[in-house]
C-alpha positions as CSV (number, residue, x, y, z in Angstrom):
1,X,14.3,5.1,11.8
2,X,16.2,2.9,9.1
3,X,18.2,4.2,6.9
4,X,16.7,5.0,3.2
5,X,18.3,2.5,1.4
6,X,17.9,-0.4,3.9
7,X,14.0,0.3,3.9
8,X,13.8,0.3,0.3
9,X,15.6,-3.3,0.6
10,X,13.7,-4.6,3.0
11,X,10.1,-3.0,1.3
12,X,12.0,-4.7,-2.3
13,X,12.2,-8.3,-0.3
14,X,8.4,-8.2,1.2
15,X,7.6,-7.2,-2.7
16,X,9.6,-10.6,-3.9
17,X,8.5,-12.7,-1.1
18,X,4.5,-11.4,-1.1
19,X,4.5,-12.4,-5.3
20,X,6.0,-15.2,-4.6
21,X,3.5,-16.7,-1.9
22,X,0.8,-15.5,-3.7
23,X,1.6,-17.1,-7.3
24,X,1.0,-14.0,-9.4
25,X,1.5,-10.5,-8.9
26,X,3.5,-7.6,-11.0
27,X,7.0,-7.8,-9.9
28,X,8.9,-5.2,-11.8
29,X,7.2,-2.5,-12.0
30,X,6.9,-3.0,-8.1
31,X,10.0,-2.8,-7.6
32,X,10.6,0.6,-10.1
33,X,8.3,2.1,-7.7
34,X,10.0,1.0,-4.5
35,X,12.2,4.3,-3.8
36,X,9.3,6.9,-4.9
37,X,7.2,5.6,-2.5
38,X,9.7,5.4,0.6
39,X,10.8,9.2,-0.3
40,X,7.0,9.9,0.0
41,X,6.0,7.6,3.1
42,X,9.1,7.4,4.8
43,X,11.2,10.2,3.8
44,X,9.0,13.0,4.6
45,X,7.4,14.2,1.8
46,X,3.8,12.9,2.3
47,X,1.9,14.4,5.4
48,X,0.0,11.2,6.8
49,X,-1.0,9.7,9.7
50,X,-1.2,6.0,9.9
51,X,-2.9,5.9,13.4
52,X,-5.7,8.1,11.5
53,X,-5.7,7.5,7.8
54,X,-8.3,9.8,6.9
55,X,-7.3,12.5,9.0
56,X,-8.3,15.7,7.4
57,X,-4.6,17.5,7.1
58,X,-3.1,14.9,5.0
59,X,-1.7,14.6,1.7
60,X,-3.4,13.0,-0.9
61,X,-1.5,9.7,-2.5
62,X,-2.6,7.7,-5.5
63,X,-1.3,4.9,-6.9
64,X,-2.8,5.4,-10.0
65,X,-0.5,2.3,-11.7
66,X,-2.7,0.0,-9.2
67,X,-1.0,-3.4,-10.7
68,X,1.8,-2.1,-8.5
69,X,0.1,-2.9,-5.2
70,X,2.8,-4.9,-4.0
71,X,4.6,-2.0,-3.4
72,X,2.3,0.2,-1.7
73,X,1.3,-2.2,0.5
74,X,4.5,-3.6,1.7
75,X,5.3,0.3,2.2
76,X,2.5,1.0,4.2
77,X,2.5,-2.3,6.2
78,X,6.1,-0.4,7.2
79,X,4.8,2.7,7.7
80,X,2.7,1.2,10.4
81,X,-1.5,1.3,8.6
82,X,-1.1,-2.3,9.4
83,X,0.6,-5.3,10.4
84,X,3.9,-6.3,8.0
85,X,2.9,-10.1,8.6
86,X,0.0,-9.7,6.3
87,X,1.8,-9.1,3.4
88,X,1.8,-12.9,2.9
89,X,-1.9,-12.8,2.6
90,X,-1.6,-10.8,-1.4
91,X,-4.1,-12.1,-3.4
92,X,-5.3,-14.9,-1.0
93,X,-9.6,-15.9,-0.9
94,X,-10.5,-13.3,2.0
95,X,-7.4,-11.1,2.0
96,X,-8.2,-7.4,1.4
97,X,-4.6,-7.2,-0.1
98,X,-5.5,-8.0,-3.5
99,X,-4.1,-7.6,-7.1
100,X,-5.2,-4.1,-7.1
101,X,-5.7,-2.1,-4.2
102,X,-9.4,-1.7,-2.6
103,X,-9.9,1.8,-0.3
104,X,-12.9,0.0,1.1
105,X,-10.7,-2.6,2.8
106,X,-6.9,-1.3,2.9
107,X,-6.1,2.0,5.4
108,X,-4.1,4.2,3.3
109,X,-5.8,3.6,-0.1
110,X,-7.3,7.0,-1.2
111,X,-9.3,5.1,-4.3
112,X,-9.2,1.9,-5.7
113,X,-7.1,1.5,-8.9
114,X,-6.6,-0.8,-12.1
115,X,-8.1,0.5,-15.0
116,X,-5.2,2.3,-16.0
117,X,-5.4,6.1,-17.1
118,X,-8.4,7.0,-15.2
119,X,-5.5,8.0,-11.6
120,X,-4.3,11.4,-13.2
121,X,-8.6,12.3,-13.5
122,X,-9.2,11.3,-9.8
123,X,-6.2,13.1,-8.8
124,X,-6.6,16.1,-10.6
125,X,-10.1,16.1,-9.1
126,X,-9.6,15.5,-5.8
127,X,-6.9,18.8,-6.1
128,X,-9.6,20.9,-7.6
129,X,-12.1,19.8,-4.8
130,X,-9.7,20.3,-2.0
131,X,-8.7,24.0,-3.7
132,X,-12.3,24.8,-3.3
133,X,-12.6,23.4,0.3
134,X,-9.5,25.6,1.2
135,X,-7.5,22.6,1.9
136,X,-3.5,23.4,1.5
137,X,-3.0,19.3,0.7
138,X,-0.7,18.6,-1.7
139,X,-2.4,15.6,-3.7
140,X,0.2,12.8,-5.4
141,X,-0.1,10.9,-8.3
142,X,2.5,8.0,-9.1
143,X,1.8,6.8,-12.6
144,X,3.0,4.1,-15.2
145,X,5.3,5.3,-18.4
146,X,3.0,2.9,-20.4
147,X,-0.1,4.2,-18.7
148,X,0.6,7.6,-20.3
149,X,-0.5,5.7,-23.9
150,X,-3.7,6.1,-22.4
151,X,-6.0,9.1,-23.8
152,X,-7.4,10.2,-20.9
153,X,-4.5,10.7,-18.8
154,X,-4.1,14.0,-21.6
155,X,-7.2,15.2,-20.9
156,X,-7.1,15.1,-17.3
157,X,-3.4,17.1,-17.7
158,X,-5.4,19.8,-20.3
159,X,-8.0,19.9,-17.2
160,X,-5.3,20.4,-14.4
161,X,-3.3,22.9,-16.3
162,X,-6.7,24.7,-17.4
163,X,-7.3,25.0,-13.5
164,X,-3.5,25.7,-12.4
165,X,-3.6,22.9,-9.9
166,X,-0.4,23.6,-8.6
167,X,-0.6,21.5,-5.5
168,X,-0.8,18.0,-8.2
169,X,2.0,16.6,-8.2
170,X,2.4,14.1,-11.0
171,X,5.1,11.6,-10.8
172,X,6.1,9.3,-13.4
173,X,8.0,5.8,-13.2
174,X,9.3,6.1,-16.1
175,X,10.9,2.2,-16.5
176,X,10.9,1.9,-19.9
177,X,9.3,-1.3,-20.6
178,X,5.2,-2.5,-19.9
179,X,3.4,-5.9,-20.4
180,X,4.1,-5.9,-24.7
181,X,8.0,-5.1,-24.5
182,X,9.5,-1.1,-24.5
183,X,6.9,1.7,-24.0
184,X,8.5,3.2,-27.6
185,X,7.6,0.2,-29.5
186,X,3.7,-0.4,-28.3
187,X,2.7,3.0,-28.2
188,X,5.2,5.7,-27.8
189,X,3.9,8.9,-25.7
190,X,7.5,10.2,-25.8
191,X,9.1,12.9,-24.9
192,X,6.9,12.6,-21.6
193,X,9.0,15.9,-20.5
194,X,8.1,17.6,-23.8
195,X,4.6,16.5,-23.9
196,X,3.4,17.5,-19.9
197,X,5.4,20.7,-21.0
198,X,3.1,21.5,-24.3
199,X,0.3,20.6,-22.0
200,X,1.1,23.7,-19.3
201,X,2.7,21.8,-16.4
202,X,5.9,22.5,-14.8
203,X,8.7,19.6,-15.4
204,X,11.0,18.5,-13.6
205,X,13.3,14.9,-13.8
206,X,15.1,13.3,-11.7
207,X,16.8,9.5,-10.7
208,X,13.6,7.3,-9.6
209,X,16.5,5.7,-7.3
210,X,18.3,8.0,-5.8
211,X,15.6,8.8,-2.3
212,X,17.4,12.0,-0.8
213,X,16.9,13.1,-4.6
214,X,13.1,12.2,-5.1
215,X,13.0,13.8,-1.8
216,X,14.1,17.0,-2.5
217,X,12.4,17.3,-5.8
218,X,8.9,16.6,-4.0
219,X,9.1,18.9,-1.1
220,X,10.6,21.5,-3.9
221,X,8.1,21.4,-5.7
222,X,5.1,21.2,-2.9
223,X,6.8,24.2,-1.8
224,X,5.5,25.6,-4.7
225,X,2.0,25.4,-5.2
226,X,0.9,28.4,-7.1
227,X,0.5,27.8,-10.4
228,X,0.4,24.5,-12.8
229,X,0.2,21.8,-12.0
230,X,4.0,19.5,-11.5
231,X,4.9,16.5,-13.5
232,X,8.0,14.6,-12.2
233,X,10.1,12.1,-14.9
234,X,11.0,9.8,-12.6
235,X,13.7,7.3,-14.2
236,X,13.6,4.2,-13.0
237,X,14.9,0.5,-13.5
238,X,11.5,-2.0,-13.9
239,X,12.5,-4.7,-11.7
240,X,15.0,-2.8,-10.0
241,X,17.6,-4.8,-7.6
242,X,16.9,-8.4,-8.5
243,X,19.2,-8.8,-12.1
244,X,17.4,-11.6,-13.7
245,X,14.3,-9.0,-13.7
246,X,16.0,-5.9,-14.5
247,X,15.3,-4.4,-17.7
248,X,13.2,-7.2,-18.4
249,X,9.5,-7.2,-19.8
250,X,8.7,-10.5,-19.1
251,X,8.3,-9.8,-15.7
252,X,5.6,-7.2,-15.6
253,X,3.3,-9.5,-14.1
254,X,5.0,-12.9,-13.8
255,X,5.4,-14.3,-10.2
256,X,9.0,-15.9,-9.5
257,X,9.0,-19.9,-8.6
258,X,10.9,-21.1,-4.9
259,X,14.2,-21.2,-6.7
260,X,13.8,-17.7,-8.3
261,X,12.2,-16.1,-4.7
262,X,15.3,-17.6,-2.8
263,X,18.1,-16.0,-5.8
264,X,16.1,-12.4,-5.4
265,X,16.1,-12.8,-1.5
266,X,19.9,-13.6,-1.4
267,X,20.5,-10.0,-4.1
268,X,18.5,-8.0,-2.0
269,X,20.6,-9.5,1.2
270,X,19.4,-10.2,4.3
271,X,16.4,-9.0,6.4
C-alpha cells in the first residue's frame, strides 16, 4: 500500500482534476475532508469490503456534508468500489457520480446526502437500529462545522446521548469557513467541544491532517463503545494543499478554470 500522505495527494489531485472537468463542484471543503476519510478507508479504521459493499459486518460511513462528494468518491474509486477513471465523469448527464452522492447508484454510499443537518439523524438511527439487531458496527458520521448551525443536528445529538449510542462516532471538519464567509460570523455554534459536551457525548479533538493521528483517535475511541455517543473536533484547513484556496471562502463551491487546475496539480506534485 501507499504511504498515507501520498494517497491523500493523489485522492487531493483526482478532487482538483474531477471539479475541474466537471465545471462546478465544492472544492475546499473536499479537500478539508481529504485525510479523515483516508484514516477511515485506507488507514484501517473503517471495516469494509469493497468486493461486497453491503456485507453485513461492516462499518457504517456517512458523509453527511454530501456537497463534499468529490472526496468520497475519489477515495472510494481508490479504495477499489470502482474504477478511478470515472472520476472524470462528476456531475456529467448519465454519470451516477453527481453533486451529491446517490446510494442507489454509487457502491459505498450508505444514504444519499445534501440537505445538510439531517446526517447526524440517519446516523444516530442507523446506531440505534443496529444496537437492537445485535450488530457490534461502529457507525461514522463526518459532518460540516457550518452544518452544525443546523437545529436538527442538536436534536439528533440529545437523541444519541438519551440512548448512549456509544458506537456513533461523530466527526467534525471543523475548517472554519462555509458558503457566507467564517462559520462565527453567519451563525456561530461555537464552542463545538463545549456544546457536544453539554449535550452528553464524549469529546475528543485532534489535527484533521495529521492521518496516524485521526487514526488513532478513531480506533480509540471505537474501542470504546459503551456509553455516549463520540464527537471528534477535527481541525482542518478548507481547501487544504492548494494555497490560492486555503483559508478561503470563496471556494466552497467554485470550480477552478485550466489555468487554476494546472497551478493546483503542479502544488499537489506529481501523480
Amino acid at each position: 500500500m501507499q504511504d498515507n500522505q501520498a494517497l491523500a495527494r493523489q485522492i487531493r489531485r483526482d478532487i482538483v482534476q474531477m471539479v475541474c472537468e466537471a465545471g462546478s463542484g465544492h472544492p475546499g471543503g473536499s479537500l478539508s475532508a481529504t485525510d479523515i476519510l483516508v484514516a477511515l478507508y485506507l488507514n484501517g479504521v473503517l471495516a469494509h469490503n469493497p468486493e461486497d459493499p453491503r456485507w453485513e459486518g461492516r462499518d457504517w460511513f456517512f458523509l453527511t456534508k454530501g456537497h463534499a462528494a468529490p472526496a468520497l468518491y475519489a477515495t472510494l474509486a481508490r479504495a477499489g468500489y470502482f474504477p478511478v477513471e470515472e472520476l472524470k465523469t462528476l456531475r456529467k448527464l448519465g454519470s451516477r457520480l453527481q453533486g451529491h452522492p446517490d446510494s442507489s447508484m454509487v457502491p459505498g454510499v450508505e444514504v444519499g446526502t445534501g440537505s445538510l443537518g439531517q446526517g447526524l439523524s440517519i446516523a444516530a438511527g442507523t446506531a440505534c437500529g443496529l444496537r437492537l439487531a445485535g450488530s457490534q458496527s461502529t457507525v461514522f458520521a463526518l459532518m460540516g462545522d457550518g452544518e452544525c448551525e443546523e437545529g436538527q443536528v442538536w436534536e439528533a445529538a440529545m437523541f444519541a446521548a438519551h440512548q448512549q449510542l456509544g458506537r456513533l462516532i461523530a466527526i467534525v471538519d471543523h475548517n472554519g469557513l462555509q458558503i457566507d464567509g467564517p462559520v462565527t460570523e453567519v451563525c456561530s455554534p461555537e464552542s463545538l467541544k463545549e456544546k457536544f459536551a453539554s449535550f452528553g457525548w464524549r469529546v475528543a479533538e485532534v489535527d484533521g491532517h495529521d492521518i496516524n493521528a485521526i487514526t488513532e483517535v478513531l480506533n480509540s475511541c471505537k474501542a470504546q463503545p459503551d456509553g455516549a455517543p463520540w464527537a471528534i473536533i477535527a481541525e482542518t484547513v478548507k481547501g487544504k494543499g492548494v494555497s490560492f484556496m486555503e483559508n478561503q471562502a470563496g471556494w466552497h463551491g467554485k470550480a477552478p478554470n485550466a489555468e487554476q487546475c494546472a497551478v493546483a496539480l503542479a502544488e499537489l506534485g506529481d501523480e
